[in-house]
N, CA, C and O atoms as CSV, one atom per row, in Angstrom:
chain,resi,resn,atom,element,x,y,z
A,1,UNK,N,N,0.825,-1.191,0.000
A,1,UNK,CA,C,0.000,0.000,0.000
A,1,UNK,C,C,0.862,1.245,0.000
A,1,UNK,O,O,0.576,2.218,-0.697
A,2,UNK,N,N,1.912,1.199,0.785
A,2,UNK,CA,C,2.932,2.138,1.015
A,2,UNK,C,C,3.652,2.672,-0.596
A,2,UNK,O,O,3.934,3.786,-1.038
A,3,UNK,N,N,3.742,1.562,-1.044
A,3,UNK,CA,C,4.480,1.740,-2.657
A,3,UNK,C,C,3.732,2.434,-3.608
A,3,UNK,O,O,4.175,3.060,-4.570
A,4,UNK,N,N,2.167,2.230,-3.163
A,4,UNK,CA,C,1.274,2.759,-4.185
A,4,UNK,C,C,0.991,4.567,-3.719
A,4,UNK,O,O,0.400,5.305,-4.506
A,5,UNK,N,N,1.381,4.953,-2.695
A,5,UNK,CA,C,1.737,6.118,-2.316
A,5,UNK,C,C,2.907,7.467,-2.811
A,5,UNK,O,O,2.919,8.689,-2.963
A,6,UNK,N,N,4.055,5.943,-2.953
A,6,UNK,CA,C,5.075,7.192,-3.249
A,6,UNK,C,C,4.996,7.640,-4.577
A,6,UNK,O,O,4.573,7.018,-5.552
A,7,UNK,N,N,5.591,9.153,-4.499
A,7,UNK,CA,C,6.396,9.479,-5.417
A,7,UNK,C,C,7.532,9.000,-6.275
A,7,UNK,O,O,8.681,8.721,-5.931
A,8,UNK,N,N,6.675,8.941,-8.100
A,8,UNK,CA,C,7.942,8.501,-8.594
A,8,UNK,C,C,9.217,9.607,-8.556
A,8,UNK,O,O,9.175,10.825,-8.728
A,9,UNK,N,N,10.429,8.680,-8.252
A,9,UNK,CA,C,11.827,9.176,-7.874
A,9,UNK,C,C,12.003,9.846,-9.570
A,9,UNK,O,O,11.543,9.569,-10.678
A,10,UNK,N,N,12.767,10.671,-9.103
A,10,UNK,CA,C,13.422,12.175,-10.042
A,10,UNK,C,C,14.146,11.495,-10.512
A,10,UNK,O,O,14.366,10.364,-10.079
A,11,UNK,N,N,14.724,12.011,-11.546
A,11,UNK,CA,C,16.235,12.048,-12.167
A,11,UNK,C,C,16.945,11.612,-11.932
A,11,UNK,O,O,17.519,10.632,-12.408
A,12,UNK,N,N,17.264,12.747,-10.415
A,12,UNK,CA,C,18.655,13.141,-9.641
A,12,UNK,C,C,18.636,11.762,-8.960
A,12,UNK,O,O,19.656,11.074,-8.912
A,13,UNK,N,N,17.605,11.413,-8.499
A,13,UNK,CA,C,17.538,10.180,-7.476
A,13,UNK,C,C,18.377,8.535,-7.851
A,13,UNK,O,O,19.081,7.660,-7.346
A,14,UNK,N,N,17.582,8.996,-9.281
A,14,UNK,CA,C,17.488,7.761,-10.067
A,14,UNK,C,C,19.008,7.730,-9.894
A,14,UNK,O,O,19.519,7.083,-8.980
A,15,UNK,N,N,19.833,8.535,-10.906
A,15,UNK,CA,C,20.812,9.035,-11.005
A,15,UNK,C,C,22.246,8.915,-9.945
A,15,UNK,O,O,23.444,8.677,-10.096
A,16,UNK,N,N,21.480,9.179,-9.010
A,16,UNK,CA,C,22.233,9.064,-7.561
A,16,UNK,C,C,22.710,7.102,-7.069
A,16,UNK,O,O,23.756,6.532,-6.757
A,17,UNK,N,N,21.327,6.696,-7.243
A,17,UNK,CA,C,21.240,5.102,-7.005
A,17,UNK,C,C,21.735,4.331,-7.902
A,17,UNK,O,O,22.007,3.167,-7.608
A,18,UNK,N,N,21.978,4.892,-9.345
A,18,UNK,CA,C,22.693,4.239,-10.088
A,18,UNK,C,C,24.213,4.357,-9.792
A,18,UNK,O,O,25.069,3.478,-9.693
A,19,UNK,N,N,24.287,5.624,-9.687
A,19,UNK,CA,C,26.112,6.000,-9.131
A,19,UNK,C,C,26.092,5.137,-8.169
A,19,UNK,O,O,26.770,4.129,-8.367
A,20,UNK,N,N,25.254,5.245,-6.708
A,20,UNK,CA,C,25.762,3.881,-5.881
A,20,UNK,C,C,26.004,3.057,-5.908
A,20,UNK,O,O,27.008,2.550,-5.407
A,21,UNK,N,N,24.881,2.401,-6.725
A,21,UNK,CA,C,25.128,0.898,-7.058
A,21,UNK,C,C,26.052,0.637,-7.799
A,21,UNK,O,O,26.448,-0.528,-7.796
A,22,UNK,N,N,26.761,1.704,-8.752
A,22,UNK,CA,C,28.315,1.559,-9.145
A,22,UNK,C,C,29.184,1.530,-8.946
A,22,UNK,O,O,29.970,0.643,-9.281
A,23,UNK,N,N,29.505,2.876,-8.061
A,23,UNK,CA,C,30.579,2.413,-7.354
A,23,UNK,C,C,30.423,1.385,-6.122
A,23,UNK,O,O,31.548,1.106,-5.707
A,24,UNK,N,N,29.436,0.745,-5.415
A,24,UNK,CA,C,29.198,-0.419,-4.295
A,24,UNK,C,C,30.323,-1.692,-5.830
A,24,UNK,O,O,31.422,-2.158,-5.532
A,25,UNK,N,N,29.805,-1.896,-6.950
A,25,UNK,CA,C,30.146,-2.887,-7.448
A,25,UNK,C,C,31.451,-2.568,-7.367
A,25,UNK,O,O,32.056,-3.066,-6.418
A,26,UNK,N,N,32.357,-1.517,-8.486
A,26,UNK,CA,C,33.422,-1.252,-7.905
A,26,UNK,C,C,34.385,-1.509,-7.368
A,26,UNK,O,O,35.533,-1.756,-7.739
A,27,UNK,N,N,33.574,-1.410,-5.843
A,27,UNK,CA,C,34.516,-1.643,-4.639
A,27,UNK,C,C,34.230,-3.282,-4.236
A,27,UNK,O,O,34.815,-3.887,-3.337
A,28,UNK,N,N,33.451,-3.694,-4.901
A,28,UNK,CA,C,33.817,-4.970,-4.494
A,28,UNK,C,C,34.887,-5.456,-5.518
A,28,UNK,O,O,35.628,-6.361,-5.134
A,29,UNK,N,N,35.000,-5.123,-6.365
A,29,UNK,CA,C,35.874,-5.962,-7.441
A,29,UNK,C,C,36.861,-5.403,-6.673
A,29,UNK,O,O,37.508,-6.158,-5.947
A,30,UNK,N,N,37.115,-4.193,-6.686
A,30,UNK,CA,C,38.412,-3.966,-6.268
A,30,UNK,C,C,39.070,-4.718,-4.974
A,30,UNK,O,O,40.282,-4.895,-4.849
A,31,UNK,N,N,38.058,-5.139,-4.013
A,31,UNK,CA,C,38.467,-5.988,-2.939
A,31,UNK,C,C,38.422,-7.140,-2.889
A,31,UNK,O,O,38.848,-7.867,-1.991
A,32,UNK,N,N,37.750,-7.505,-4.128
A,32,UNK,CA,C,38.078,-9.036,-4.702
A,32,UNK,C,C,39.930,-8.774,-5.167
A,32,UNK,O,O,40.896,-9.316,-4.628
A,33,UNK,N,N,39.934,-8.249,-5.772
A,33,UNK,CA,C,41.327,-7.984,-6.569
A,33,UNK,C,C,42.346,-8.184,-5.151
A,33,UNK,O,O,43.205,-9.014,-4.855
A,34,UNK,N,N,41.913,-7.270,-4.625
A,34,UNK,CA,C,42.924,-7.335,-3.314
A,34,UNK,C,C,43.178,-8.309,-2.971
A,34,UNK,O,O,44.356,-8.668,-2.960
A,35,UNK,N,N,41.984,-9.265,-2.483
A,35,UNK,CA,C,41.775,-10.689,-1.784
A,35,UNK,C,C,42.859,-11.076,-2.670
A,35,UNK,O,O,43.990,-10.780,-2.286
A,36,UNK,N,N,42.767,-11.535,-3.514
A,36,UNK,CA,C,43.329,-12.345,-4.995
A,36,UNK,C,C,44.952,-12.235,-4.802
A,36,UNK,O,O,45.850,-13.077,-4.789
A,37,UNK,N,N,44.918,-10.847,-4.660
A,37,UNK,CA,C,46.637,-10.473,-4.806
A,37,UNK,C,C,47.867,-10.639,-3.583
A,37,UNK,O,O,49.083,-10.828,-3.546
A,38,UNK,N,N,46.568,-10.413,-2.487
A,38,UNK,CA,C,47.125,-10.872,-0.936
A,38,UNK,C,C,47.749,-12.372,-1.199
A,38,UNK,O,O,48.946,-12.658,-1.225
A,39,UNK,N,N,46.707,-13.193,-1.375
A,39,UNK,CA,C,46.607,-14.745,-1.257
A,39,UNK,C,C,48.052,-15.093,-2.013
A,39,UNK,O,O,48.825,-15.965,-1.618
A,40,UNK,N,N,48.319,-14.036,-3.458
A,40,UNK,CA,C,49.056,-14.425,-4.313
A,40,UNK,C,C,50.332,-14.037,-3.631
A,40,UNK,O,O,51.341,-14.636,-4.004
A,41,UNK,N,N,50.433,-13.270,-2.835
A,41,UNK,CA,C,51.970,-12.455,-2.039
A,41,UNK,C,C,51.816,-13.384,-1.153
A,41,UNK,O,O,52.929,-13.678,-0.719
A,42,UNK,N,N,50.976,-14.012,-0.650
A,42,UNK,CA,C,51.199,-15.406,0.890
A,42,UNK,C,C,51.166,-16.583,0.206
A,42,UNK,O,O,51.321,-17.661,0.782
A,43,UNK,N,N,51.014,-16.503,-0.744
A,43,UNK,CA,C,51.407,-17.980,-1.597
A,43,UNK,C,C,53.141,-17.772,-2.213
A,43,UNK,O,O,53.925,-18.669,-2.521
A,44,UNK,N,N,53.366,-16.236,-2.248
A,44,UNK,CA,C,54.860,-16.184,-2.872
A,44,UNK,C,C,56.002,-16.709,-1.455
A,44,UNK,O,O,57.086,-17.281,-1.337
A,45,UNK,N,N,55.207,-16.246,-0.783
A,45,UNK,CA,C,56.265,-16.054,0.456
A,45,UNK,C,C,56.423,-17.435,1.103
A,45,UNK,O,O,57.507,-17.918,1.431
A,46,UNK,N,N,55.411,-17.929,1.229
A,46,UNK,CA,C,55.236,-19.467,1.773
A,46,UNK,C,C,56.698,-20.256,0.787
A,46,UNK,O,O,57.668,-20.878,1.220
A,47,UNK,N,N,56.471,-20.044,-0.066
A,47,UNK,CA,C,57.176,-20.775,-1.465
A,47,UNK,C,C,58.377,-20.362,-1.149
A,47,UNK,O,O,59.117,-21.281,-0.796
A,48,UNK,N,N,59.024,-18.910,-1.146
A,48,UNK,CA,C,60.346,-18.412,-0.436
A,48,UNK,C,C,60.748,-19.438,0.636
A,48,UNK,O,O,61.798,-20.081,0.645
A,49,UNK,N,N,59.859,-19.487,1.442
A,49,UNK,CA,C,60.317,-19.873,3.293
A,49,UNK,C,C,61.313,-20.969,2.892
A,49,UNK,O,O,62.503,-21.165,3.138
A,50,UNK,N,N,59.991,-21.868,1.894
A,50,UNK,CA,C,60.057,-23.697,1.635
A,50,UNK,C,C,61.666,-23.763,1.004
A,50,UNK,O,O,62.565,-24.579,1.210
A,51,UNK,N,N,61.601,-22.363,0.028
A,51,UNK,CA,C,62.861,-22.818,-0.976
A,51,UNK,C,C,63.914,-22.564,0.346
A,51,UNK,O,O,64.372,-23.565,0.896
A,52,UNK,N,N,64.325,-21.081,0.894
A,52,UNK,CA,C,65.205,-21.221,2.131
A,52,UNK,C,C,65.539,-22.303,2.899
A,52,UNK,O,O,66.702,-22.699,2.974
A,53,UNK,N,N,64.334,-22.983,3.661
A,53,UNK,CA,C,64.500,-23.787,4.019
A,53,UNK,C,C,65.265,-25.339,3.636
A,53,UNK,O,O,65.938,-25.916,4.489
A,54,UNK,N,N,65.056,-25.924,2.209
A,54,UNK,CA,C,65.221,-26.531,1.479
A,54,UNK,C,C,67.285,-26.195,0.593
A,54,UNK,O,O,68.131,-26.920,0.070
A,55,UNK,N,N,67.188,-25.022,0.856
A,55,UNK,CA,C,68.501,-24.671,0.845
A,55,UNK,C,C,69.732,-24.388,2.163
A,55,UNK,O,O,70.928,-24.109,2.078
A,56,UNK,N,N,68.944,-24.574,3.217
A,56,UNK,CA,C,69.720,-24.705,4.475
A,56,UNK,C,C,69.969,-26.686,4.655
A,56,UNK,O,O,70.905,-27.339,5.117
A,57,UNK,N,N,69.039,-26.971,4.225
A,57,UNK,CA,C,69.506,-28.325,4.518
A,57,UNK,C,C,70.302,-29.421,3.493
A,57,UNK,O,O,70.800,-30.520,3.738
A,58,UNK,N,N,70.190,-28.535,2.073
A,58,UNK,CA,C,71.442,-28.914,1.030
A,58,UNK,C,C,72.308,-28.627,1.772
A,58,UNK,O,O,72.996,-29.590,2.112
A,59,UNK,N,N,72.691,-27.296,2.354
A,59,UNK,CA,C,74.162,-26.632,2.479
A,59,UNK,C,C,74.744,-27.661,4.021
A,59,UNK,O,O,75.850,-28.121,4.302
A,60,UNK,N,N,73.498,-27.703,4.699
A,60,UNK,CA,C,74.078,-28.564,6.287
A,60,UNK,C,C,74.655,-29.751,5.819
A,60,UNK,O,O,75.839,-29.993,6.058
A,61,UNK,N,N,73.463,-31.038,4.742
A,61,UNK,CA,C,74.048,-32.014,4.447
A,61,UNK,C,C,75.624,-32.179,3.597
A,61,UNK,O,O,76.545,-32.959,3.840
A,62,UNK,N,N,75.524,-31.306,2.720
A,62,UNK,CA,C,77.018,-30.770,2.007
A,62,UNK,C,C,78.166,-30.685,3.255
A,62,UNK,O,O,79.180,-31.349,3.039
A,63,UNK,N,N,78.121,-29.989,4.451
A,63,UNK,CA,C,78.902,-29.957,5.009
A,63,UNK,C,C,79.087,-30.901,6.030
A,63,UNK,O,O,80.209,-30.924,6.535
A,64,UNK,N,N,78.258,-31.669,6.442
A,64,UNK,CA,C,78.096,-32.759,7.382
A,64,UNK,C,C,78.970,-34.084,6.483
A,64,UNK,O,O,79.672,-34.920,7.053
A,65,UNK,N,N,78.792,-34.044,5.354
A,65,UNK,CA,C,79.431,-35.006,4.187
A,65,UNK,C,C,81.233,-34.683,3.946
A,65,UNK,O,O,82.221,-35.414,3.875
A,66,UNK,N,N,80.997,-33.167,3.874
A,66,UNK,CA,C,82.572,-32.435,3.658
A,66,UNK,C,C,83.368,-33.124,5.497
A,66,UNK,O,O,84.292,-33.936,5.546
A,67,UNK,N,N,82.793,-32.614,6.536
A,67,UNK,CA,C,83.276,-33.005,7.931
A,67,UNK,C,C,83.587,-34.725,7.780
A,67,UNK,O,O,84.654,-35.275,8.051
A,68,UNK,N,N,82.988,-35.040,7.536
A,68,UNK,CA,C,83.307,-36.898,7.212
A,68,UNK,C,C,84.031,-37.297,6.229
A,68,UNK,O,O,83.981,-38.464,5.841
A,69,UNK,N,N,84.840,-36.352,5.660
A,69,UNK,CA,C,85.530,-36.816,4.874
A,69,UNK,C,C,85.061,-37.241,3.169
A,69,UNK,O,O,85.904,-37.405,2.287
A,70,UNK,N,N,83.624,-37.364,2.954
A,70,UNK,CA,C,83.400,-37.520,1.561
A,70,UNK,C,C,83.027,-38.794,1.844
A,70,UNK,O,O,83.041,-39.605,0.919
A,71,UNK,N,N,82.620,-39.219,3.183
A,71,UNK,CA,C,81.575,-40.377,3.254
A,71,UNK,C,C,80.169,-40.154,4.123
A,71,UNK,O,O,79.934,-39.412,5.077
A,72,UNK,N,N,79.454,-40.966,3.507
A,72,UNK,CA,C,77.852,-40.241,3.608
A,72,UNK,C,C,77.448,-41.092,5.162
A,72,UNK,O,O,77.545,-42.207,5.675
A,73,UNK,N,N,76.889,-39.562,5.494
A,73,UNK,CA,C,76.614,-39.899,7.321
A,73,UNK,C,C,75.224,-40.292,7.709
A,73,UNK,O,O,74.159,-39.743,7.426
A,74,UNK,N,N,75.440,-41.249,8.342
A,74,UNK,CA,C,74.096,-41.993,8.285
A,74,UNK,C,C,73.199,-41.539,9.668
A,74,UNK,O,O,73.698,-41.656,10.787
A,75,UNK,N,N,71.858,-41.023,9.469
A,75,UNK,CA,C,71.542,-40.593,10.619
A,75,UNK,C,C,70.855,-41.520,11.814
A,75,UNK,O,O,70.310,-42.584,11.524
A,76,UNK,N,N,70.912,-41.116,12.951
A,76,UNK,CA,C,71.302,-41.456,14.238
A,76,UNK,C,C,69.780,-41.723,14.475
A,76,UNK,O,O,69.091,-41.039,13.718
A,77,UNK,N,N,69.024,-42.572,15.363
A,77,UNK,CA,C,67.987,-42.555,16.257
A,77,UNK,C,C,66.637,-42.531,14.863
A,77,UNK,O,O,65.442,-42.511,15.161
């Protein structure tokens, strides 16, 4: 009943609600984008840690091998 009351909206209104609803979309893409690009910088870094990591234990076994003389050390326990 209420709907059959109002005033149809102006122009400006119209106008106005369309700009909102544009930029509302917008800003979601844009914080989709974000999401996206975060995930992609914590997926780079994770991958860094792994490779570091993965290169500390070439260089330990290399030298644990060099300390023994160039025979391979068999681990303990």
């Amino acid at each position: 009943m209420a709907d059959l009351l109002q005033m149809p909206k102006s122009r400006r209104e119209r106008e106005e609600e369309e700009l909102a609803a544009y930029t509302a979309r917008w800003l979601q893409l844009a914080d989709a984008a974000l999401s996206a690009t975060e995930k992609a910088q914590k997926s780079l870094e994770l991958a860094r840690q792994e490779q570091e990591r993965i290169c500390r234990d070439i260089k330990r076994r290399l030298d644990n091998y060099a300390k023994a003389g160039g025979r391979r050390v068999k681990k303990v326990g």
